[in-house]
C-alpha positions as CSV (number, residue, x, y, z in Angstrom):
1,X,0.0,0.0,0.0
2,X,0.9,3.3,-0.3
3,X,1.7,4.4,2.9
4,X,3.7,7.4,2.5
5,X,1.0,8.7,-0.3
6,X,-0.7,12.1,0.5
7,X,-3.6,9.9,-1.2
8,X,-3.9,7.4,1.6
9,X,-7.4,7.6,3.5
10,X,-9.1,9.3,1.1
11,X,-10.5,9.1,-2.5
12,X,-8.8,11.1,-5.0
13,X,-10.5,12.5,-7.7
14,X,-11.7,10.1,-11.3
15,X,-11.0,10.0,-14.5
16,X,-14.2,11.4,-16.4
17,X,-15.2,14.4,-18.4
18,X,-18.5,13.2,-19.6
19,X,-19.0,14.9,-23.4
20,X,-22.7,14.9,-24.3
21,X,-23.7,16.0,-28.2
22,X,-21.4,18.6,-27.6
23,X,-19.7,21.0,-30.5
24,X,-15.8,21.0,-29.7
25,X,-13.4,24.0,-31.9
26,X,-10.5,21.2,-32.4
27,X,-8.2,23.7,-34.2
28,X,-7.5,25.3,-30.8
29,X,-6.2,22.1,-29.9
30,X,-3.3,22.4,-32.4
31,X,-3.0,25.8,-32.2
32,X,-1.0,26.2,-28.5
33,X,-1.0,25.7,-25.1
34,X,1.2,22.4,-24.9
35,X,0.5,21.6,-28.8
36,X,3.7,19.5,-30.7
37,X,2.0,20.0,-33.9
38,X,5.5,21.9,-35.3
39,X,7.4,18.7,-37.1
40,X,8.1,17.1,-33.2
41,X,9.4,20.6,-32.2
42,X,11.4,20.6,-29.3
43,X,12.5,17.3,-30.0
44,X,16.4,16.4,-28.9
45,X,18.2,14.1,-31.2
46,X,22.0,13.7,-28.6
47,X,20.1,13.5,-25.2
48,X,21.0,10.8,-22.9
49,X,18.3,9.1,-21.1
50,X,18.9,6.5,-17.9
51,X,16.6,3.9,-17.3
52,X,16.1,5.1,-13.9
53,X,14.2,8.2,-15.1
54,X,11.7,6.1,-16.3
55,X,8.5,4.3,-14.8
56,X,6.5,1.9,-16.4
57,X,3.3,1.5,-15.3
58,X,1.7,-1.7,-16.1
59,X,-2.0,-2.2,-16.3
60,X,-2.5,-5.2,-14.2
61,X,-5.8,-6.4,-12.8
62,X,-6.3,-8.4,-9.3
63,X,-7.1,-11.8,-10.9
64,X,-4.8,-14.6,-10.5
65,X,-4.6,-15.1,-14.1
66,X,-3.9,-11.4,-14.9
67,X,-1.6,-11.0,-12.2
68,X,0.4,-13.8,-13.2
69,X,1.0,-12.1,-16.8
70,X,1.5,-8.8,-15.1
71,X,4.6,-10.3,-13.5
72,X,5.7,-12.0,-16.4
73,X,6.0,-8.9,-17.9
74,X,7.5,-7.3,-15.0
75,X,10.3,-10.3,-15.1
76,X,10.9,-9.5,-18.8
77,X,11.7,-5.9,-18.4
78,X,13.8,-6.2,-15.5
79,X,15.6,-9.1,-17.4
80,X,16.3,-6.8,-20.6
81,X,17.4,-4.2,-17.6
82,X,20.0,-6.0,-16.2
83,X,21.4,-7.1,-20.4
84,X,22.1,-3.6,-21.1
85,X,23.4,-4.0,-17.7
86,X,21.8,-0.8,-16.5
87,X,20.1,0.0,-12.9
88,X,16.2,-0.9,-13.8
89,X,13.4,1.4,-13.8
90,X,10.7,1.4,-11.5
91,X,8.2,-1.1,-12.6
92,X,5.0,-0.9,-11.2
93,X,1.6,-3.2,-10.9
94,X,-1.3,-1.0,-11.2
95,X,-3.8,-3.5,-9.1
96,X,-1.7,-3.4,-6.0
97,X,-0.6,0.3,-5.8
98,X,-4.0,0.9,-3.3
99,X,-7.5,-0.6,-2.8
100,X,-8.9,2.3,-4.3
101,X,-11.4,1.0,-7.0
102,X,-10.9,4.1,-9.3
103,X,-7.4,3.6,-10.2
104,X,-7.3,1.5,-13.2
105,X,-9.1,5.2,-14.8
106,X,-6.0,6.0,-14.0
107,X,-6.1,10.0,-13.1
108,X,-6.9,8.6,-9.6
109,X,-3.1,7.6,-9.4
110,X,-1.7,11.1,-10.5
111,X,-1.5,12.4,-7.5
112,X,0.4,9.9,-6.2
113,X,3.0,9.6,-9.2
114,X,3.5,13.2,-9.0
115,X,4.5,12.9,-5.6
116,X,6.4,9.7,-5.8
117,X,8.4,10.6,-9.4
118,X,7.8,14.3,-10.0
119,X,11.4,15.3,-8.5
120,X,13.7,12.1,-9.9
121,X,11.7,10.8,-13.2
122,X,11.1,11.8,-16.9
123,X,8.7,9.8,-17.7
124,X,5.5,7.9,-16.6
125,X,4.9,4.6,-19.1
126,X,2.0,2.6,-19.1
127,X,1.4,-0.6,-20.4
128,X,-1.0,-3.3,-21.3
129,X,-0.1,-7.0,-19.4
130,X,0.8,-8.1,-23.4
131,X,2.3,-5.2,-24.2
132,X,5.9,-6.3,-24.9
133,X,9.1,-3.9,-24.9
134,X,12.5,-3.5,-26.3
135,X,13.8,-1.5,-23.9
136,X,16.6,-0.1,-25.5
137,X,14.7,1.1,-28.7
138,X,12.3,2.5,-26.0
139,X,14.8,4.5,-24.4
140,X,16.3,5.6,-27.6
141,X,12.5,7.0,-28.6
142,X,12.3,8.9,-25.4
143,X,15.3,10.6,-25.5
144,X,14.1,12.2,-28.9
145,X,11.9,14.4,-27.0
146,X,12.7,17.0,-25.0
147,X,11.6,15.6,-21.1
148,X,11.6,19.3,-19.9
149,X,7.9,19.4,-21.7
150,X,4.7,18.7,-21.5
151,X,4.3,15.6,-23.8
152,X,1.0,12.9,-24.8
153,X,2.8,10.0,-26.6
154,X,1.5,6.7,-28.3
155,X,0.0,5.4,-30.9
156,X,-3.6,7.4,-32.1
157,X,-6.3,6.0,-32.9
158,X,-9.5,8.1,-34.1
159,X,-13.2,7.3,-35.1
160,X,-14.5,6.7,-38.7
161,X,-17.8,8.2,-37.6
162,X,-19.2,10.1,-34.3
163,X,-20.4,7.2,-32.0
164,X,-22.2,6.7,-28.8
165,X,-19.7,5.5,-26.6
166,X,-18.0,8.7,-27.2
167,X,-20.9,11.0,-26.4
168,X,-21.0,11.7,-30.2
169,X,-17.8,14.0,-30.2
170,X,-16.4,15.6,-32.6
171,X,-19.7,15.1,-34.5
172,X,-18.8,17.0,-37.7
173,X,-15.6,15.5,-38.1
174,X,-14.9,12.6,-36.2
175,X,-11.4,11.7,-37.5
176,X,-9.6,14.6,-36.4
177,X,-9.2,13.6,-32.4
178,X,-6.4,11.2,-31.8
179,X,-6.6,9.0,-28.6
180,X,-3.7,6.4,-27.6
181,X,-4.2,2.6,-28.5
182,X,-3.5,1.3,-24.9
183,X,-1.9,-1.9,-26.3
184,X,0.8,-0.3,-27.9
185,X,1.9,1.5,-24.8
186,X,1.0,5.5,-24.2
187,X,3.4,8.0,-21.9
188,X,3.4,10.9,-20.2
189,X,6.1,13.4,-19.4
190,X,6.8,14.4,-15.5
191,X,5.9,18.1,-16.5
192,X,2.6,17.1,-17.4
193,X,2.0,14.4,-15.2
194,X,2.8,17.1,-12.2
195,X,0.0,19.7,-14.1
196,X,-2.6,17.1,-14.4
197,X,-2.0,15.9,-10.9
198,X,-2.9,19.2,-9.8
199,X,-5.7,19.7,-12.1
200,X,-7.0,16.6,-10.3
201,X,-6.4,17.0,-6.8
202,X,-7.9,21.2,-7.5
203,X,-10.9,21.2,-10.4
204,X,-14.5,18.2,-10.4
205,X,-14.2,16.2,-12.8
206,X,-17.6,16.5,-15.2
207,X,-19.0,13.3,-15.5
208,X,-20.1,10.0,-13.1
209,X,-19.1,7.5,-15.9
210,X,-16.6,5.9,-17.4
211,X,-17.0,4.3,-20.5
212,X,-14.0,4.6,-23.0
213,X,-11.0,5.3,-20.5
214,X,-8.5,5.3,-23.8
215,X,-10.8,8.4,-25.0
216,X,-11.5,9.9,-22.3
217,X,-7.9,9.9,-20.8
218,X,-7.1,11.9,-24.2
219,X,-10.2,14.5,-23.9
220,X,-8.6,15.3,-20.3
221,X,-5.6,15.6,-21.3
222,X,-6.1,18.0,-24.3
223,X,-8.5,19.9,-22.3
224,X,-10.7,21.5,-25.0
225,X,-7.3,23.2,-26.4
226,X,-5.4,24.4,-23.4
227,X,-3.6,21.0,-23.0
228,X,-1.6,18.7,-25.6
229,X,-2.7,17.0,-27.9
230,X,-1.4,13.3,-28.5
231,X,1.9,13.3,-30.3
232,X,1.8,9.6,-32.8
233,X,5.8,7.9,-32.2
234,X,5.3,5.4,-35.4
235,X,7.6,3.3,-32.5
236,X,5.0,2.5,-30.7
237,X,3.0,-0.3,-32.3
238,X,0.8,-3.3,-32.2
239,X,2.5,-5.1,-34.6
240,X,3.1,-9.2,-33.4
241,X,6.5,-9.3,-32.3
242,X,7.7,-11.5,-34.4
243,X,5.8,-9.7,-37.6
244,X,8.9,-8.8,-40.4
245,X,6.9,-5.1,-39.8
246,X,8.0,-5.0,-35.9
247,X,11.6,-4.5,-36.7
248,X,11.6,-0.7,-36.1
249,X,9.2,-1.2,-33.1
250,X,9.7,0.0,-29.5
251,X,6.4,-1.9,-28.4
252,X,4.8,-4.8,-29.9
253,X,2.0,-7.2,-28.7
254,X,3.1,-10.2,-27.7
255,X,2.4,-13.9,-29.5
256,X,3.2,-15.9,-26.6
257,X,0.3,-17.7,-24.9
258,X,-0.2,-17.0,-21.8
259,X,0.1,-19.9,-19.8
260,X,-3.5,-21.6,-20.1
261,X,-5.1,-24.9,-20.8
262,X,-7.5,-26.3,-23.4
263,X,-10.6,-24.6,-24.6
264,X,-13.7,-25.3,-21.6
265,X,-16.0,-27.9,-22.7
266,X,-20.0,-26.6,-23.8
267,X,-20.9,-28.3,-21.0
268,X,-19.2,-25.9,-18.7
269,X,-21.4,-23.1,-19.9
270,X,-24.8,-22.3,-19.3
271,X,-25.8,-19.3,-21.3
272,X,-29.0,-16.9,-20.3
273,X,-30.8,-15.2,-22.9
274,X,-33.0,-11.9,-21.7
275,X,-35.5,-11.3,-24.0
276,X,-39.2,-10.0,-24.7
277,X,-42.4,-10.9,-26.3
278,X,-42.0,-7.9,-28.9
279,X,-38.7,-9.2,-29.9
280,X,-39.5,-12.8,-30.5
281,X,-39.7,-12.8,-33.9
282,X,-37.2,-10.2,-34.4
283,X,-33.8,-10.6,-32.4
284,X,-34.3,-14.8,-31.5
285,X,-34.4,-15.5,-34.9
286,X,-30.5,-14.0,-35.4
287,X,-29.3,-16.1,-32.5
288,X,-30.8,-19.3,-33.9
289,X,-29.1,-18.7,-37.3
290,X,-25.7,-17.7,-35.7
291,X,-24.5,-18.6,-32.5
292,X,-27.3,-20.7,-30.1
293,X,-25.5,-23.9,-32.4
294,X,-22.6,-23.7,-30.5
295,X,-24.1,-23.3,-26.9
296,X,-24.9,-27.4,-25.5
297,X,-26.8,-25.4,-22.6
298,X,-29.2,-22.5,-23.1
299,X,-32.3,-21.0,-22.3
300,X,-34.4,-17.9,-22.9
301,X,-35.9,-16.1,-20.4
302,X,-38.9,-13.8,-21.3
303,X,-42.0,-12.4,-19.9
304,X,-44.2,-14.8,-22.2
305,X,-43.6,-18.5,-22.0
306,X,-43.4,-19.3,-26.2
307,X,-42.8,-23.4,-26.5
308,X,-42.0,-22.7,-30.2
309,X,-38.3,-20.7,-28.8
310,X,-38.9,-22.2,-26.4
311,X,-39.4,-19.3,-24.0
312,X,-39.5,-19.0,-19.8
313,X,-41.1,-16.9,-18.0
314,X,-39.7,-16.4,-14.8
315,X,-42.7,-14.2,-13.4
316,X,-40.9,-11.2,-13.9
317,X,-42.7,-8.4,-15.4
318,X,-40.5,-7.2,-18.8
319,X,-39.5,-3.4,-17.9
320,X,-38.7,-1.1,-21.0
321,X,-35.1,-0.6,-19.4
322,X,-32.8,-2.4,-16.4
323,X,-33.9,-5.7,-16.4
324,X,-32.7,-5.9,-12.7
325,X,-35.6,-8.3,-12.0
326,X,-34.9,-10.5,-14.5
327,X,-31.2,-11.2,-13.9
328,X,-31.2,-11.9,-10.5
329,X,-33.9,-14.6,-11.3
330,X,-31.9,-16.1,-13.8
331,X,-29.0,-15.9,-11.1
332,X,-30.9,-17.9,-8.6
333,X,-32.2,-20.3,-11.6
334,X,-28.8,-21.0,-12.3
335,X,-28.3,-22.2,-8.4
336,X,-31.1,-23.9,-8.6
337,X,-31.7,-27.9,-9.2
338,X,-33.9,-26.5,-12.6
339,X,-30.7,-26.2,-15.0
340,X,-27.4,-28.5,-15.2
341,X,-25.2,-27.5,-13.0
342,X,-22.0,-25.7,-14.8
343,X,-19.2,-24.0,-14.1
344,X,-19.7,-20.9,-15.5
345,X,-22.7,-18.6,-16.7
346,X,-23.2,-16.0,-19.7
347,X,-25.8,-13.5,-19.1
348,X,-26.6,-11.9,-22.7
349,X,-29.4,-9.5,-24.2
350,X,-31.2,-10.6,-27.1
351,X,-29.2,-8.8,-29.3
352,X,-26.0,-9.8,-28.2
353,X,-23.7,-11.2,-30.9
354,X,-21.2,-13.5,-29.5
355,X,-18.6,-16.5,-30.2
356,X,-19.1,-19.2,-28.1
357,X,-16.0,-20.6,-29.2
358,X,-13.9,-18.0,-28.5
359,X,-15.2,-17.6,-24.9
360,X,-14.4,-21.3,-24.0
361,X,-10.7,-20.2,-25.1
362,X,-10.4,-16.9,-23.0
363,X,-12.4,-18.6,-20.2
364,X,-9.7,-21.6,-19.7
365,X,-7.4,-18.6,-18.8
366,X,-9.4,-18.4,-15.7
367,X,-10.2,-21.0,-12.8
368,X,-13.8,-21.3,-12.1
369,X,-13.0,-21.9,-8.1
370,X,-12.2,-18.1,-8.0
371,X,-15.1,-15.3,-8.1
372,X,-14.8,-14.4,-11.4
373,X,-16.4,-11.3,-13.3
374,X,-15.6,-11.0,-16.9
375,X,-16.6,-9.0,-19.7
376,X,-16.0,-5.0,-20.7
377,X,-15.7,-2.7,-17.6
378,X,-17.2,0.6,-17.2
379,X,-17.0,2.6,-14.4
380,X,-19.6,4.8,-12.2
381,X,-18.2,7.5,-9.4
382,X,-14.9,6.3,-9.4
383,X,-13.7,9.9,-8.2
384,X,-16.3,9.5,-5.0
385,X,-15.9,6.0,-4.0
386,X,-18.0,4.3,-6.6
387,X,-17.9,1.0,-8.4
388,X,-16.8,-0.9,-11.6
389,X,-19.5,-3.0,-13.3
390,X,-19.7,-5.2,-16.5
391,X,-21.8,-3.3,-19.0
392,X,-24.4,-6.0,-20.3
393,X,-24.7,-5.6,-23.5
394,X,-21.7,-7.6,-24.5
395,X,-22.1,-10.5,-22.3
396,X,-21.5,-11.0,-18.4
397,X,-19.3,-14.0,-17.4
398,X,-19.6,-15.3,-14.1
399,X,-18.3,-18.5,-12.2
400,X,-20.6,-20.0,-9.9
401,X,-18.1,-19.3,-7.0
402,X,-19.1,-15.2,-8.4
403,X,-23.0,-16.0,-8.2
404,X,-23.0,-18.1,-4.9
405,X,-21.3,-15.2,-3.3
406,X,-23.6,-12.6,-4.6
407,X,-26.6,-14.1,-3.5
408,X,-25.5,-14.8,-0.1
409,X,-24.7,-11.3,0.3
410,X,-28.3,-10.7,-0.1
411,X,-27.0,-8.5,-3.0
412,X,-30.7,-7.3,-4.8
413,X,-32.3,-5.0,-6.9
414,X,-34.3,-2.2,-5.6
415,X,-37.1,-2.5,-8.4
416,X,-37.2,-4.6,-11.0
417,X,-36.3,-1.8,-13.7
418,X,-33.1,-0.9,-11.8
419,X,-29.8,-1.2,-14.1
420,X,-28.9,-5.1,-13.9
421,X,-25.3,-4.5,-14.6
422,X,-24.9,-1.4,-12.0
423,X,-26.5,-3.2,-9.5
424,X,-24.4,-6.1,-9.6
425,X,-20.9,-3.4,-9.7
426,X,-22.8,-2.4,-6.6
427,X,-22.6,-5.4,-5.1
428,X,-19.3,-6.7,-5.7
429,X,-17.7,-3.5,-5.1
430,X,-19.3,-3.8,-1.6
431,X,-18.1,-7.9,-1.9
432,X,-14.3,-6.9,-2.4
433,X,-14.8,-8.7,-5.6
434,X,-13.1,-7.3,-8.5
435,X,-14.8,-6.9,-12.1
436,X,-12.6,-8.6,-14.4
437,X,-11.8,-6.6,-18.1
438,X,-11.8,-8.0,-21.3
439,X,-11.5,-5.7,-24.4
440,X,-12.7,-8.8,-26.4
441,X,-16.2,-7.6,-25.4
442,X,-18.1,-5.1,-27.0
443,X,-20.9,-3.1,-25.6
444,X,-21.2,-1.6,-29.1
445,X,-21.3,-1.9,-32.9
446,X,-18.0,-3.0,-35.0
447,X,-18.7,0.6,-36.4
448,X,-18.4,2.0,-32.9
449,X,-15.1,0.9,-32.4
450,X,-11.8,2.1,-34.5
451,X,-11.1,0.0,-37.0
452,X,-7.2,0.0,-35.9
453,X,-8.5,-1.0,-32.2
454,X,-10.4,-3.8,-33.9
455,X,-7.5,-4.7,-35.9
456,X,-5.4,-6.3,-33.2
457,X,-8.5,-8.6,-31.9
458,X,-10.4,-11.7,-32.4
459,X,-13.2,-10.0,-30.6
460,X,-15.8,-12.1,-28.5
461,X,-18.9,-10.3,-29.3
462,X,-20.7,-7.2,-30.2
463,X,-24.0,-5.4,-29.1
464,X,-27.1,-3.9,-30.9
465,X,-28.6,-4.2,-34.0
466,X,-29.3,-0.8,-35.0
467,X,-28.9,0.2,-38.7
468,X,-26.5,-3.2,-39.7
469,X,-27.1,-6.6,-40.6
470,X,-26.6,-8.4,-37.5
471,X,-26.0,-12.0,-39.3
472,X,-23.6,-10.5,-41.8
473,X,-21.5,-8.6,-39.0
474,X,-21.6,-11.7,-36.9
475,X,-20.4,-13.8,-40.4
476,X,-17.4,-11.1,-40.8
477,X,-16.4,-10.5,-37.2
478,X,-17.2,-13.7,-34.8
479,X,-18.1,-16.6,-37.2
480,X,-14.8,-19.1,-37.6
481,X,-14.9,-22.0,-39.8
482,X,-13.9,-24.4,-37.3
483,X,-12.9,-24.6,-33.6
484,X,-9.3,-24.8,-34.9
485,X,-9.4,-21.5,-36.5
486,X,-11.0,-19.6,-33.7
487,X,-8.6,-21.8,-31.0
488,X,-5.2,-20.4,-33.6
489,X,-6.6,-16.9,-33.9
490,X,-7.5,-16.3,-30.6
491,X,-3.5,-17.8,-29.4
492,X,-2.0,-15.4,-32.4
493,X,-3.8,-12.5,-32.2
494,X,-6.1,-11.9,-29.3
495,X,-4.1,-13.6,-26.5
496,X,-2.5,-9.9,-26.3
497,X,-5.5,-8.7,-25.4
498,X,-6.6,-11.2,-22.4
């Protein structure tokens, strides 16, 4: 813990500015304060840089399984250190830096790596548990840039087209905001880290929620203009490591598996399906010609009983929004004598598009004995003490350890319309449990999402069928033509993401 942190005893501020439909003058972003739009002015080409002014941050979770990669990444950097035969940096594991929820949305830990760092460092790095680094062409890319500035590195992604889960910014022209990919690695100079932290400890933050940290973390950062912008470093990059194309690359995603067994059998799963009597005809019929083939154990649940699905009606009254009601009675069915008992449980919405396949890969990363959580984190209040939950939409993964322990806790929902997913953040923030992120689920469209984001995935499922084809985007993005090729993909590509 961090005892000798000013931050210990009390909650610093989140990570949020919550942008609603809102009209943004970008070209005062790369007109000054703290803009590197000049051809990398300020850039120094003869610095030296030491190791030790350096911290890598890495952006580890407090699962076994994730912990376990943190460290092996930890290992490898310290192992590269000691080659170059250098003092090492400072190399530290984001889960265990405090028991405050809020600081995987990172501005939470500001304050404390200002006051840590701010005097002896350069630089604050962050990485991804796959992200893999060769340390000396990292410290030769550093060293480029003048560390007496205030400077936004990585590699940017930006948006195709203005999309929900970024409040529809930028809305006239969504391409021209650059945000870090977080697998490649992204960085932050000690000048601005020191600003920031003060911006946080001083200013509110603007919104509850956290949706898009990668986004959002930029939007703060740049500050409607008055802040930096992110400067691209082609050096940074999610390239495979072994890809002919990585050769110039300071970062690269690994291609070693992470140290997990084979796929989980169907029969491990038992998957939920919420649905309605209005959508019977309209979002069942996708899952039956996609994915329910590849599920041994599923059932519908639905506020009319239809024994040509078949439906079940748990006595719960459908509510246009929530659905609180309904997932906690598919939480005690799933107890109950009723279904076979499995190991694990998917909770979906009707419009869920998913790979079953996929799943039983990333799930034998995980030991079913443990409370486990799993699917795409958000965050609510994390800068007053709030919680993480597992937006719905693209699919909630618990063990049955996870839903024995949530229903002894006499964990419930207040009505039945209350927001299933919040609810349950509720309750395993007040549990101790922690919510387990996977990028490989999608609360949103393929569209939603930049297509270089995508590019480095074998993603596990999508949300929504507004405006697409949901059978074709499942055929392009989640349909494999046998478990072999999802089993190779997945260990190639998406293993960086786990």
């Amino acid at each position: 813990m961090l005892s000798n942190s000013p931050r210990v005893g009390r909650k610093v501020a989140g990570c949020l500015i919550f942008f609603s439909f809102f009209q943004i003058d970008f070209a005062a972003g790369s007109s000054e304060k703290g803009s590197q739009s000049q051809d990398h002015m300020d850039v120094i080409h003869s610095s030296q840089l030491d190791l030790r002014e350096i911290v890598f941050v890495i952006q580890s979770q407090s699962n076994s399984f994730h912990v376990r990669q943190a460290e092996r990444r930890r290992a490898e950097l310290l192992k590269q250190a000691h080659s170059l035969s250098e003092k090492p940096p400072v190399i530290l594991l984001l889960h265990g830096l405090s028991d405050n929820e809020g600081d995987w949305s990172i501005l939470p830990l500001l304050p404390y790596l200002s006051y840590s760092f701010g005097k002896n460092s350069s630089w604050i790095v962050f990485l991804e548990e796959e992200t893999s680094v060769k340390l000396n062409k990292f410290v030769e890319v550093l060293a480029k840039f003048d560390k007496n500035k205030e400077w936004f590195l990585g590699k940017p992604l930006h948006d195709e087209e203005s999309t929900i889960i970024h409040h529809y910014a930028f809305a006239e022209n969504p391409s021209i905001f650059k945000y870090p990919d977080f697998a490649a690695s992204w960085v932050l100079s000690i000048p601005l880290v020191v600003r920031l932290a003060n911006k946080v400890r001083d200013e509110p933050l603007k919104s509850d929620f956290t949706i898009d940290l990668k986004h959002e973390v930029a939007l703060y950062i740049w500050d409607s203009g008055k802040g930096p912008h992110l400067t691209a470093v082609p050096e940074l990059c999610t390239e495979p490591e072994d890809s002919p194309r990585a050769q110039s690359c300071a970062t690269t995603l690994s291609t070693e598996s992470p140290l997990c067994g084979e796929p989980v059998n169907k029969e491990d799963i038992f998957v939920a399906v919420k649905t309605c009597r209005k959508f019977h005809s309209e979002r069942v019929p996708v899952i039956k010609k996609t994915w329910e083939k590849d599920a041994l154990f599923l059932e519908y649940y639905s506020d009319h009983a239809d024994p040509s699905i078949p439906t079940i009606n748990l006595g719960v009254p459908n509510t246009e929004r929530g659905h609180c009601g309904k997932t906690f009675a598919i939480l005690k069915r799933f107890l109950s004598s009723a279904v076979p008992k499995t190991k694990w449980l998917l909770v979906v919405d009707d419009d869920t598009l998913i790979s079953l396949p996929r799943l039983q890969i990333l799930l034998s990363c995980y030991n079913p004995s443990e409370p486990v959580c799993l699917g795409e984190r958000y965050g609510y209040g994390l800068s007053q003490g709030g919680y993480s939950y597992i937006t719905g939409g693209g699919g909630m993964v618990f063990s049955r350890e996870a839903v024995l322990q949530l229903l002894n806790s006499g964990c419930k929902c207040y009505s039945n319309d209350a927001p299933d997913d919040m609810v349950l953040g509720m309750c395993l923030n007040a549990l101790g449990l922690p919510v387990i992120h996977s990028p490989l689920f999608h609360q949103a469209r393929p569209e939603d999402y930049a297509g270089d984001f995508l590019a480095h995935q074998v993603p596990i499922s999508f949300h929504k069928h507004w405006n697409i084809d949901p059978i074709a985007v499942f055929n392009k993005w989640l349909k494999d033509d046998s478990r072999a090729t999802a089993s190779d993909g997945l260990n190639k590509s998406a293993k960086t993401e786990l």
